[in-house]
Backbone bond lengths (Angstrom), bond angles and torsions (degrees), N, CA, C in turn:
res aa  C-N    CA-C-N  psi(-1)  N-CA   C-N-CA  omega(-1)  CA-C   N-CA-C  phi
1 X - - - 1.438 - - 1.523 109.39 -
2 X 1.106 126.08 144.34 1.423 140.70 -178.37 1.895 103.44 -110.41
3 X 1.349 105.76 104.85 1.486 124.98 168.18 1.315 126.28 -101.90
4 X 1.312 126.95 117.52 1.534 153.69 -172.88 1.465 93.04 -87.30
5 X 1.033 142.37 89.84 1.243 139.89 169.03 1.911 118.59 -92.29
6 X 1.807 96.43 112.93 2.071 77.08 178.98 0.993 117.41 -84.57
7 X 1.622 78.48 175.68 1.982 81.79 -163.67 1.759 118.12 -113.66
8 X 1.287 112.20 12.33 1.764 136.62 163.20 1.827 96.42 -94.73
9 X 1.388 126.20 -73.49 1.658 120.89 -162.35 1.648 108.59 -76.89
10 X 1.030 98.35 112.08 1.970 86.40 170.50 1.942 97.80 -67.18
11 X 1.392 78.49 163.10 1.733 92.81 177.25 1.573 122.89 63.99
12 X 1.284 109.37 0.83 1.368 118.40 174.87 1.262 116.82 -113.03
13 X 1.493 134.62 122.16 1.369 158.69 179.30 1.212 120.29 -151.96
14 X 1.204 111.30 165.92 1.975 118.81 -169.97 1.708 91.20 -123.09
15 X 1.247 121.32 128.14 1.773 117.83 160.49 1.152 124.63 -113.84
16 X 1.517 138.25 129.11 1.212 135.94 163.95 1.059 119.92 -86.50
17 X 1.612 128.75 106.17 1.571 112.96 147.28 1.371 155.77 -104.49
18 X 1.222 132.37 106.34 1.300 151.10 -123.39 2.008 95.62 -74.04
19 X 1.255 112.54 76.20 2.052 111.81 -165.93 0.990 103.62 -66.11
20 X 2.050 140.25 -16.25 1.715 134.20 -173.64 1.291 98.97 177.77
21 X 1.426 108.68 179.57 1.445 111.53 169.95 1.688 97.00 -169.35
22 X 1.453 114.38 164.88 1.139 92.13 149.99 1.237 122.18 -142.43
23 X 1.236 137.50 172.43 1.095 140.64 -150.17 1.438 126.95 -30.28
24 X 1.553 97.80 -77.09 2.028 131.25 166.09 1.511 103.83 -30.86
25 X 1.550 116.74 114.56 1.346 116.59 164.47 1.907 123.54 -39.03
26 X 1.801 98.69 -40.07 1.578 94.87 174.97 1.048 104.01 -91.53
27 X 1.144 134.94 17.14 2.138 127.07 155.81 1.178 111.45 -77.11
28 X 1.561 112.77 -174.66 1.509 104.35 -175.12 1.413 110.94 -137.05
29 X 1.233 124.52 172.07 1.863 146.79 173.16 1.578 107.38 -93.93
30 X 1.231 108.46 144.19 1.380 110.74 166.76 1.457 99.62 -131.57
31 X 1.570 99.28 126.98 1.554 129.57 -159.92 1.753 115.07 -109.60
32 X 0.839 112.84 132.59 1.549 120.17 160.80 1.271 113.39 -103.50
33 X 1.951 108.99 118.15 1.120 114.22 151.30 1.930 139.18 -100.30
34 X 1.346 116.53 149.77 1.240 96.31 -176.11 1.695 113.66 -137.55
35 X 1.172 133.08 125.24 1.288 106.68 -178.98 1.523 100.42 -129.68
36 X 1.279 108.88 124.08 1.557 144.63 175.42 1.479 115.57 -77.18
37 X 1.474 115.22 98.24 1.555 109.88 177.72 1.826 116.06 -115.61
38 X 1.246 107.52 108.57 1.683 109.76 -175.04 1.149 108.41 51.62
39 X 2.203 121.18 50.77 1.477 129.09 140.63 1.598 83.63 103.26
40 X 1.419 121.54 -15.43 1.464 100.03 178.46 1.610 126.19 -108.19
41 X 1.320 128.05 150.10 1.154 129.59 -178.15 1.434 110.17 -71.35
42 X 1.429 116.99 104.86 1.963 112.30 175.66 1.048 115.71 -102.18
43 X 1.700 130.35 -17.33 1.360 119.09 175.25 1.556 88.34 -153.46
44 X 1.311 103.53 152.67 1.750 123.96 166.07 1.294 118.11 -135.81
45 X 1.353 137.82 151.49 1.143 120.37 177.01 1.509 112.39 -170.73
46 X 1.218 118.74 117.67 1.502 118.76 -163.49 1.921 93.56 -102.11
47 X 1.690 107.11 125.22 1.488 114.65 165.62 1.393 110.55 -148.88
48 X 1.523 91.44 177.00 1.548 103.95 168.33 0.933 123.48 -74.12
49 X 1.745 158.05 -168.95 1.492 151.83 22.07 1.278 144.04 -66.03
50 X 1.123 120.92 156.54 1.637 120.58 -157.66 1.352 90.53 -74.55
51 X 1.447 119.02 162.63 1.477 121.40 -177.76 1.881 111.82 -64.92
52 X 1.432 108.89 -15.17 1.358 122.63 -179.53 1.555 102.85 -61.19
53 X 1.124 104.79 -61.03 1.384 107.73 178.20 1.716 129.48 -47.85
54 X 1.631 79.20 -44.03 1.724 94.88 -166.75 1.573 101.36 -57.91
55 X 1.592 120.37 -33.28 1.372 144.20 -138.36 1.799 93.98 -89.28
56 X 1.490 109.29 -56.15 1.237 127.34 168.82 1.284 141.16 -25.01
57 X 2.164 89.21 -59.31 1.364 112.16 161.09 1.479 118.12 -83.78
58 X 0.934 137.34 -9.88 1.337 124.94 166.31 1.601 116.34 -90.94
59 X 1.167 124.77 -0.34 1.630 136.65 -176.51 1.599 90.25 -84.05
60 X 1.544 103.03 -72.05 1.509 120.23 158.83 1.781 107.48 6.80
61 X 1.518 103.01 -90.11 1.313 134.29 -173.10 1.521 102.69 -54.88
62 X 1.328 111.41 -61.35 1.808 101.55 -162.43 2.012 101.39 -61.41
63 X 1.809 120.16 -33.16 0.782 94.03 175.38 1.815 124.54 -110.92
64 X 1.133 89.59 38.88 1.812 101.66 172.58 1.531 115.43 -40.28
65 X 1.410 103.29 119.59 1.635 131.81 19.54 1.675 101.59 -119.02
66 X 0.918 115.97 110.93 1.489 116.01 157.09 1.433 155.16 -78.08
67 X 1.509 106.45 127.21 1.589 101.80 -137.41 1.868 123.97 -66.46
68 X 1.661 90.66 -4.94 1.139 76.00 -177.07 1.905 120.86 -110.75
69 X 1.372 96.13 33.87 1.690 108.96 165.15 1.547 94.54 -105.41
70 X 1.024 140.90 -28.28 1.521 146.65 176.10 1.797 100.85 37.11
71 X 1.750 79.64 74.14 1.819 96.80 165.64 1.763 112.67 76.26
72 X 1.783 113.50 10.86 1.179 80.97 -169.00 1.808 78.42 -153.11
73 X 1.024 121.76 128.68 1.760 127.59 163.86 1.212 110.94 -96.60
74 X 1.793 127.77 100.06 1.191 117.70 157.97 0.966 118.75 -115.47
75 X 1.321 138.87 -178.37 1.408 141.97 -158.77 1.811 112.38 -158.64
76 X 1.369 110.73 177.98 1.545 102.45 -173.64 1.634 86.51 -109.01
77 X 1.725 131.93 43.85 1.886 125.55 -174.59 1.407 83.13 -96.64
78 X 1.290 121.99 172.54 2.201 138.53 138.80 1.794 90.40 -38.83
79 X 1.475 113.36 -73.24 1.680 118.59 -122.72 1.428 83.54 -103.48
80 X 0.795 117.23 149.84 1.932 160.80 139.88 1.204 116.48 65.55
81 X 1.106 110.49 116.31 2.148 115.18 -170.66 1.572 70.55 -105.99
82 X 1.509 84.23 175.01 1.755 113.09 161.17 0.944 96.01 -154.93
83 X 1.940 119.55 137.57 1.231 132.25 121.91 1.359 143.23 -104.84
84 X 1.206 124.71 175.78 1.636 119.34 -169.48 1.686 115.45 -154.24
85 X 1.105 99.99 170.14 1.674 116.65 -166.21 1.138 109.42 -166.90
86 X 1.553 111.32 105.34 1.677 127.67 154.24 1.416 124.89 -40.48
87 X 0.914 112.40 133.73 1.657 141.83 -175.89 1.280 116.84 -112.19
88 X 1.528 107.80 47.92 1.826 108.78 178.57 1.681 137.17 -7.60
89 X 2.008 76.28 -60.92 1.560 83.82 -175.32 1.419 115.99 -56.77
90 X 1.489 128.42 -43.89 1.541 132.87 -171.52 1.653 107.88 -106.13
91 X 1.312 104.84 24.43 1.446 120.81 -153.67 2.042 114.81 -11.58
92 X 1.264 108.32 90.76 0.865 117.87 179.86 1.366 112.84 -154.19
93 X 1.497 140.40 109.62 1.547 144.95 154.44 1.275 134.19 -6.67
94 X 1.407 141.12 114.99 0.990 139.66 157.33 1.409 117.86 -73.55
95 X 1.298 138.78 126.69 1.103 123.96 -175.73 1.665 110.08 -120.78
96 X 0.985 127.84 174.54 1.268 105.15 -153.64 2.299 78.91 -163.49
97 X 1.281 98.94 103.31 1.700 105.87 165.67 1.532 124.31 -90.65
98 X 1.258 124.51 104.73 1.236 96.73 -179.07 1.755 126.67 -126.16
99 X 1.393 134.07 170.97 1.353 105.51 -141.35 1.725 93.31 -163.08
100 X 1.064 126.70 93.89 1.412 128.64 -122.64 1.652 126.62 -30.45
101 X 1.257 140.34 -21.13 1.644 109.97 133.64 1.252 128.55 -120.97
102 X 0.993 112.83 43.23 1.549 111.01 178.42 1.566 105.41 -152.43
103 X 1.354 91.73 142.01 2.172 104.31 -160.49 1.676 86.51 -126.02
104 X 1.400 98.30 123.47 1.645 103.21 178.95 1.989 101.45 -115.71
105 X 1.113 96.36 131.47 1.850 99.93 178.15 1.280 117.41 -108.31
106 X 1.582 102.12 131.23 1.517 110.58 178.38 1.606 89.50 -108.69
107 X 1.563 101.28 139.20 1.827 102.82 142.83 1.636 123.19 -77.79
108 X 1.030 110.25 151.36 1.506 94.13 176.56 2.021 112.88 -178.55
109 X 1.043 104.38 123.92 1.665 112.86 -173.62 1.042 127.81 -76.01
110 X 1.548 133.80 126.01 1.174 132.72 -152.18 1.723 123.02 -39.14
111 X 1.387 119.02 -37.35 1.896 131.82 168.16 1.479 97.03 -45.91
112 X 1.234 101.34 -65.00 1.887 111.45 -157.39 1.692 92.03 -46.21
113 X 1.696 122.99 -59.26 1.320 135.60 -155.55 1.872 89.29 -46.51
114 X 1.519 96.90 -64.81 1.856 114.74 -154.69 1.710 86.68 -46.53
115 X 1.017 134.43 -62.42 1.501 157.68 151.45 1.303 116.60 21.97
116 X 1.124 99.80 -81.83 1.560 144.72 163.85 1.579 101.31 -53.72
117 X 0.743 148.68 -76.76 1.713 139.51 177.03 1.288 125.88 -51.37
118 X 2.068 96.87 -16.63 1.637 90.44 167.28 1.264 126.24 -71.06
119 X 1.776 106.19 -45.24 1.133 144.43 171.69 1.751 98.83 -39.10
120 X 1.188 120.69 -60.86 1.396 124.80 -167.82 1.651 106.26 -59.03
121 X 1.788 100.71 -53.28 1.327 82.00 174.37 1.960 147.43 -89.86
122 X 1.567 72.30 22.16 1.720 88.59 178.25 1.571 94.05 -84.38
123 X 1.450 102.11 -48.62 1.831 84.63 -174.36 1.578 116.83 -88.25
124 X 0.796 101.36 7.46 1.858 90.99 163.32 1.622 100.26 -91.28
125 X 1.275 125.77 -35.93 1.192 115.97 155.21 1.578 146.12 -20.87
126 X 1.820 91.32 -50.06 1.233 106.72 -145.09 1.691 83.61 -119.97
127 X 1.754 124.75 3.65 1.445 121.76 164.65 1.471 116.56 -49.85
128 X 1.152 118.17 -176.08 1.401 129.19 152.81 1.608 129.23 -89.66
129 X 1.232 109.00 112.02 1.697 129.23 -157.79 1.749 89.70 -84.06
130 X 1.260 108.29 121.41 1.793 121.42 158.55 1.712 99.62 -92.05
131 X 1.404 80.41 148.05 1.537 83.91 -174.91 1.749 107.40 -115.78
């Protein structure tokens, strides 16, 4: 599992876990999301994206922030955009998940982000491939 942990709320983090994929770039992954606010579970949500996507957002991540989403990752999936906004002074990200009505925010500093996409793509890696 790949954990976004912030770094202002204890007990609050977002996790992805990468449940399959399959092979074909235009096939798809089935993903677990989770976001954890002060030790509690507020949203879960198990979906698809095509491996395009999956591929996208983790490029995204390893090279955070990249200029040409300018604060905002969307995609043509249903489930989960992210956007974000720098915080100079404490220089650290707001991130902001959202998943059609409800937007959950992580803080989080540019290392942790790059971090976090490695993490993601070791375990989509390391999922179980349908063939």
């Amino acid at each position: 599992m790949a954990i976004l942990q912030d770094t202002i709320q204890q007990h609050t983090y977002i996790e992805y876990i990468p449940i399959d994929h399959r092979v074909d770039e235009l096939e798809g992954s089935q993903l677990c999301f989770t976001y954890v606010e002060q030790g509690k579970v507020v949203y879960k949500q198990r979906f698809g994206w095509t491996n395009r996507t999956v591929h996208a957002f983790i490029h995204m991540l390893q090279y955070f922030p990249l200029r040409q989403y300018d604060g905002y990752f969307s995609h043509f999936e249903k489930h989960l955009e992210m956007k974000w906004s720098h915080n100079e002074e404490h220089d650290h990200y707001t991130i902001q998940f959202i998943d059609a009505d409800i937007s959950m925010t992580i803080q989080a500093g540019k290392e942790q982000l790059i971090t976090f996409g490695h993490q993601f793509q070791q375990q989509w890696h390391q999922s179980t491939v349908i063939e």
